[in-house]
N, C-alpha and C positions, 0 to 999 in steps of 0.2 A: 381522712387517712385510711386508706384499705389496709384489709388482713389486722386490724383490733381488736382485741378481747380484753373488757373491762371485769375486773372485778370487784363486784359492789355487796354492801349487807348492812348490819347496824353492829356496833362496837365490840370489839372480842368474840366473834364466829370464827377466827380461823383466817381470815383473809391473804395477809403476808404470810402467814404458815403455806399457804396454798400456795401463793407465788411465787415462794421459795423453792416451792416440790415444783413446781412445774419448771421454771428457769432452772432449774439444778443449780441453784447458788442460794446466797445469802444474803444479798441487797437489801431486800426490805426488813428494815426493826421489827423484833415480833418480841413483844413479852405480853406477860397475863395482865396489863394494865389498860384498861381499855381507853382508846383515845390516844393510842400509841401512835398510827400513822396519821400523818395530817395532808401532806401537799402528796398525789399522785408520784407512783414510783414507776419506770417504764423499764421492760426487760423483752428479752426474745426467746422462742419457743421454739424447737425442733421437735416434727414428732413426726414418724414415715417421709420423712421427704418433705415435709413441709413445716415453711418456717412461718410465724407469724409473730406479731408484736403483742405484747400484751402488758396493763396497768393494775397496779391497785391501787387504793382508794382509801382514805379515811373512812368509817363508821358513822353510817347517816345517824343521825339524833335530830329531835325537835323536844324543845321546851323544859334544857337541860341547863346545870350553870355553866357549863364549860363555854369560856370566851371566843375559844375555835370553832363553836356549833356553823355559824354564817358561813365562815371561810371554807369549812370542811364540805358544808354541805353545796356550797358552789361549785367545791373542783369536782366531786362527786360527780354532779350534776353534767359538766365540762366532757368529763371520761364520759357518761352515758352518752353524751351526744355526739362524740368522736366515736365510739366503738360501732363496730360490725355486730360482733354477738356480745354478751353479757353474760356475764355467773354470776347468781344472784347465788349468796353463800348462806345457807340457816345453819343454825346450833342443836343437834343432831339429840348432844347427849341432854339440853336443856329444854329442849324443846318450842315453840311457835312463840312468839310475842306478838303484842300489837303495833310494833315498830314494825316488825316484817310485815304486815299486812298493810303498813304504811308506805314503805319500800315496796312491796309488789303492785301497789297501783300507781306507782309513780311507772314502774319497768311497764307494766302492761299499757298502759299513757304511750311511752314510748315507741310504739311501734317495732320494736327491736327482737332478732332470733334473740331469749332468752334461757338458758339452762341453769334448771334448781340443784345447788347444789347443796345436798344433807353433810357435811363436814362432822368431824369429830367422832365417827363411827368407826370408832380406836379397838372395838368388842365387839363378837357376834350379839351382844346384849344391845347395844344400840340400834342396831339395824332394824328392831321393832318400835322405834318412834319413829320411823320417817315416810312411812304411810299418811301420818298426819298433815303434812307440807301439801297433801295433794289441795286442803280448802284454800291456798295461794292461788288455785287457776291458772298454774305457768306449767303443767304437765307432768310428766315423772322426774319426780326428784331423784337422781343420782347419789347413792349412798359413798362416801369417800372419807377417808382419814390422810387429811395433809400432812400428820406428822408420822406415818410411817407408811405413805403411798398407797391405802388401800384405795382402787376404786380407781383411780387417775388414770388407766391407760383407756379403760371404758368412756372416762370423760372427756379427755383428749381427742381419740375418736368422731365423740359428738362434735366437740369443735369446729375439727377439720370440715366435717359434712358439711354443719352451717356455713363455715367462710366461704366468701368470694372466690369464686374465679379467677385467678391470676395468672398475665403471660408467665411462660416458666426462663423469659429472659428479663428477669423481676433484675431491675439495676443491686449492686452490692451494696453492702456499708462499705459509705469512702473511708481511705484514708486522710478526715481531713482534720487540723488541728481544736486542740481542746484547750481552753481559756478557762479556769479555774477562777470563780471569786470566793475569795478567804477573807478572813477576819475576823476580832472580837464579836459575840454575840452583838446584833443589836448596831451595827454599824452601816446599816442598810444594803446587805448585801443582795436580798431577793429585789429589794426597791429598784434596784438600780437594772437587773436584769428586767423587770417590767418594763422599765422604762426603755429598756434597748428595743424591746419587738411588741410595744406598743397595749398588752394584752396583758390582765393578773393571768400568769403563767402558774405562779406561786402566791401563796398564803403571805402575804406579809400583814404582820401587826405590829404595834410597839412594843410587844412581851419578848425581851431577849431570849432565845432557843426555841424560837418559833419553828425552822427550817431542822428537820432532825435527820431526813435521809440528802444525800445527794443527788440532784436532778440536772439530768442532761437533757439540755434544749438545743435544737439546730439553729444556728442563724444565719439566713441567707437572703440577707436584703443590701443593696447599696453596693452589688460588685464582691460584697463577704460572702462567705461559706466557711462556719468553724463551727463547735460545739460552744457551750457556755456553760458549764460548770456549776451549781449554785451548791455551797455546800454549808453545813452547820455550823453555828460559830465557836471557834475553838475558846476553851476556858482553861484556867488554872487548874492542877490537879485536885489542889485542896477545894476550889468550888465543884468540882465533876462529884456531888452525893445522889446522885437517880444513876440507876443501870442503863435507863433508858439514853441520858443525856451521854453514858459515858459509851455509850457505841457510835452516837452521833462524831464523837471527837473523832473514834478512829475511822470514821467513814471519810472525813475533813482530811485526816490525814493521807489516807487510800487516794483520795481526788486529786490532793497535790501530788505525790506520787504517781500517776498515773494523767494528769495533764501535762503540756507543753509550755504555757506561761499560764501564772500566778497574776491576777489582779487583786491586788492587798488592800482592804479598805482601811482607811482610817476615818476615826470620826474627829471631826476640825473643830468639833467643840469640845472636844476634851482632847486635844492632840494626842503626843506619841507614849504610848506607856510601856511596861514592859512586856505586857503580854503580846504586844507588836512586835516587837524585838525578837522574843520569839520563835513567833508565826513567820517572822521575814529569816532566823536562824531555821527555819525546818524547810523552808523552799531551795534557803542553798543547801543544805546538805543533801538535797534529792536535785540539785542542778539544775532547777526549772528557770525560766526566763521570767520577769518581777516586772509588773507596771504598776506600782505604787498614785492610788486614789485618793485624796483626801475630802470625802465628804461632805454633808451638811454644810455647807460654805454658803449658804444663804442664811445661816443661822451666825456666821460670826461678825462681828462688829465691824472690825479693823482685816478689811481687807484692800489697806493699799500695798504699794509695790514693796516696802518697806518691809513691812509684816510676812508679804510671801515667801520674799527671799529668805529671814529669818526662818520661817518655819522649812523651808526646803533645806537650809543650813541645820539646822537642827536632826530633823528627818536623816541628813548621808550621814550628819556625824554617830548619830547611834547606828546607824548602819554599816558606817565603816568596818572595815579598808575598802569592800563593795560601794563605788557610790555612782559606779554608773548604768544609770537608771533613770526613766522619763517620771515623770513626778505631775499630776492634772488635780487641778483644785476643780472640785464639780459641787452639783447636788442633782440628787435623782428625784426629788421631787416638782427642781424646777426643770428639770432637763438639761440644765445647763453645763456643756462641754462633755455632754457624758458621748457623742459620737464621736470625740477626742479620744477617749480611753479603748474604742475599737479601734483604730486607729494605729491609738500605739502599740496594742497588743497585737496589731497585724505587720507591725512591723518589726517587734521583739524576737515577733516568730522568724521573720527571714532574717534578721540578722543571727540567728542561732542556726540556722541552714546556708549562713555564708562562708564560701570558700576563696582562700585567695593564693594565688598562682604561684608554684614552686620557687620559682626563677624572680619574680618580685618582691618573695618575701627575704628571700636571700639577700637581694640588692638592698632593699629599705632597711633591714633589721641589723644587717652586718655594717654599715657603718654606724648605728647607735651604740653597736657592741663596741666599737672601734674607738667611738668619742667616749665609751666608759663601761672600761674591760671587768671584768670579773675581778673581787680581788683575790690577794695570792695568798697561799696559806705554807705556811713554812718553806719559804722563798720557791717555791713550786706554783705556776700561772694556768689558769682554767683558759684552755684556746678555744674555741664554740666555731667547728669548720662547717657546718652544715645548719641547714633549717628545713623543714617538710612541715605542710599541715597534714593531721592523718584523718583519712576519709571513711567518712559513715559510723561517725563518733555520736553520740548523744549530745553531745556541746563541740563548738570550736575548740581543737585541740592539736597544741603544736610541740612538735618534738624537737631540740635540742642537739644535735650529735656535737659532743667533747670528748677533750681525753680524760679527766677528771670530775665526771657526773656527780658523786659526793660531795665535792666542798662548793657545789652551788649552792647557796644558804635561802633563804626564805625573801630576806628584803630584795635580794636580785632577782630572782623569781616577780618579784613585784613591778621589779624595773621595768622589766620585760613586757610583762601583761600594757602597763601605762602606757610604753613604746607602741606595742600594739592596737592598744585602743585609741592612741592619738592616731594614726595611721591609717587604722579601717577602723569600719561605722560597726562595733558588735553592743551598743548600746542596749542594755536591760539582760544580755544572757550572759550567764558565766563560762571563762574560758581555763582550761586546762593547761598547764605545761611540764613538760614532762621531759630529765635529761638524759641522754642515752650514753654510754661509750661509745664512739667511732671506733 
């Protein structure tokens, strides 16, 4: 991957604080907890005209208790070997450890342009410990304060020097769709995105709120091209007691938000709860297109035909009056039906970019209106002369023209949508209607 800059160090140096300065955003969790970030967080960089990618990183450790030390230190490892240059980031106001000296012969191993970055040099008082970082043998260390920009345009600079050469007809970010996987902690949400592009892209273990930032993967195998979403698993209010977990929630929520469809996991061993209900109430109110997964389905007992149907009855009826929607009984561990679930999510997406033709929706829809008119409200008759679908909406959305747009009530509104979606295929995305006066 050209034009990468990883950022690597050992636990609470500053890391995400940095990469937050540098991206001018706020992506990656940063609190004084160290072991805050765990799976690689990827962002982009403007600086004079040039753009580049760049990661952080979990806090390398060895011979710690923390259950994430392996995991952490693999993706660690993962970024190092993707990235172009490296910031190796030291703790400016603490001074050298032997973890860093552990970290800089891993980097100098690597073959890789590295730049020392002295962080936390918040006071002209700090800038006298960072002479010290020179016995790392990775050259001058760069004094900086991530949390009020000192330093960083200097550093940036170096960046730019080190990277690659790049045509300046560098293709764009597409516009291309984003697949969103949501769910209860712990319902294998990372598992199943390994399983899609074949690589631990993501940390996954069996400790629910493993995944705490959002990480966007490309997938472009098999004729696809879309994002993948992996996001933190959303909890109950009353169980959200860490700051840390409780930024992860609204990161889950930013994702659905700002994805195209929603792949909702459920887990088949404990079916549908409430906190499903929901995760599936927050996708519709942000209108996203839903391909509902059900799980660990190599773990359940009773999977004959009997039992599916049941559980898919079960599934729309909490879900209703919403129930049209693709529904895939998988498991990520065994692989099973999980290229299904791209699938459907590729084709939720075009049914949510489908249009259908002025002049046919007219013809099909007005005689349903005609087999079962509006009713009347104080001997006065709702007529519906016209129909248009309107274009370059966020969902399929069809407009009405009456003479009496008010006494169109709710359940006929409902009529309609049915009419519609027996009619055309808008299966998994939500549809708008909306009545106008003629």
């Amino acid at each position: 991957m050209g034009q990468l800059v990883a950022i690597v160090g050992r636990p609470n140096v500053g890391k995400s604080t940095l990469f937050n300065r540098l991206t001018q955003s706020r992506t990656a969790i940063t609190d004084p907890t160290a072991g805050t970030t765990r799976d690689r967080q990827y962002g982009k960089v403007d600086w004079c005209g040039r753009e580049f990618s760049i990661v952080d990183t979990g806090g390398w450790v060895v011979n710690s208790d923390d259950v994430f030390e392996s995991e952490i230190n693999k993706q660690v490892e993962l970024a190092i070997e993707q990235a172009d240059v490296i910031l190796f980031v030291v703790d400016a106001m603490n001074g050298g450890t032997d973890l860093d000296d552990h970290v800089a012969q891993i980097l100098r191993r690597s073959k890789k342009p590295v730049i020392l970055v002295a962080n936390k040099v918040d006071s002209n008082d700090w800038v006298y410990n960072v002479p010290e970082f020179y016995k790392l043998g990775l050259g001058d260390p760069y004094p900086v304060s991530a949390v009020n920009g000192y330093g960083t345009g200097d550093l940036l600079d170096e960046v730019v020097k080190d990277l690659p050469v790049v045509d300046d007809e560098a293709e764009a970010l597409e516009d291309i769709p984003k697949f969103a996987i949501v769910g209860r902690p712990n319902a294998g949400k990372s598992s199943i995105i390994n399983a899609f592009i074949g690589a631990d892209r993501h940390i996954v273990t069996d400790i629910a709120g493993t995944t705490r930032d959002s990480i966007y993967t490309r997938y472009s195998k098999f004729g696809f091209d879309f994002y993948l979403v992996d996001t933190a698993g959303i909890r109950k209010k009353n169980k959200v007691n860490e700051d840390i977990e409780y930024y992860s929630v609204i990161r889950s929520i930013r994702a659905i938000e700002a994805s195209d469809v929603c792949i909702l996991m459920l887990d088949g061993t404990l079916g549908i709860e409430a906190q499903d209900v929901n995760i599936f109430s927050l996708i519709q109110r942000n209108k996203k297109g839903l391909v509902v997964v059900v799980n660990k389905w190599d773990l359940v007992e009773d999977k004959s035909t009997a039992a599916i149907k049941h559980y898919e009855a079960t599934i729309r009826e909490r879900f209703a009056p919403f129930t049209d929607f693709p529904i895939i009984f998988t498991s990520a561990l065994t692989k099973q039906r999980i290229y299904k679930v791209l699938e459907e999510a590729v084709e939720v997406y075009a049914n949510r970019k489908r249009t259908v033709p002025t002049s046919q929706l007219n013809n099909v829809m007005q005689e349903d209106i005609a087999a079962y008119p509006p009713p009347s409200n104080k001997g006065k008759f709702v007529k519906i002369k016209y129909i248009t679908m309107l274009k370059g909406a966020q969902i399929p959305t069809f407009i009405f023209f009456c003479n009496l747009p008010q006494w169109v009530k709710e359940p006929y509104r409902r009529y309609l949508e049915n009419k519609i979606r027996e009619h055309w295929t808008f299966t998994g995305t939500p549809i708008a209607i909306f009545m106008r006066e003629k």
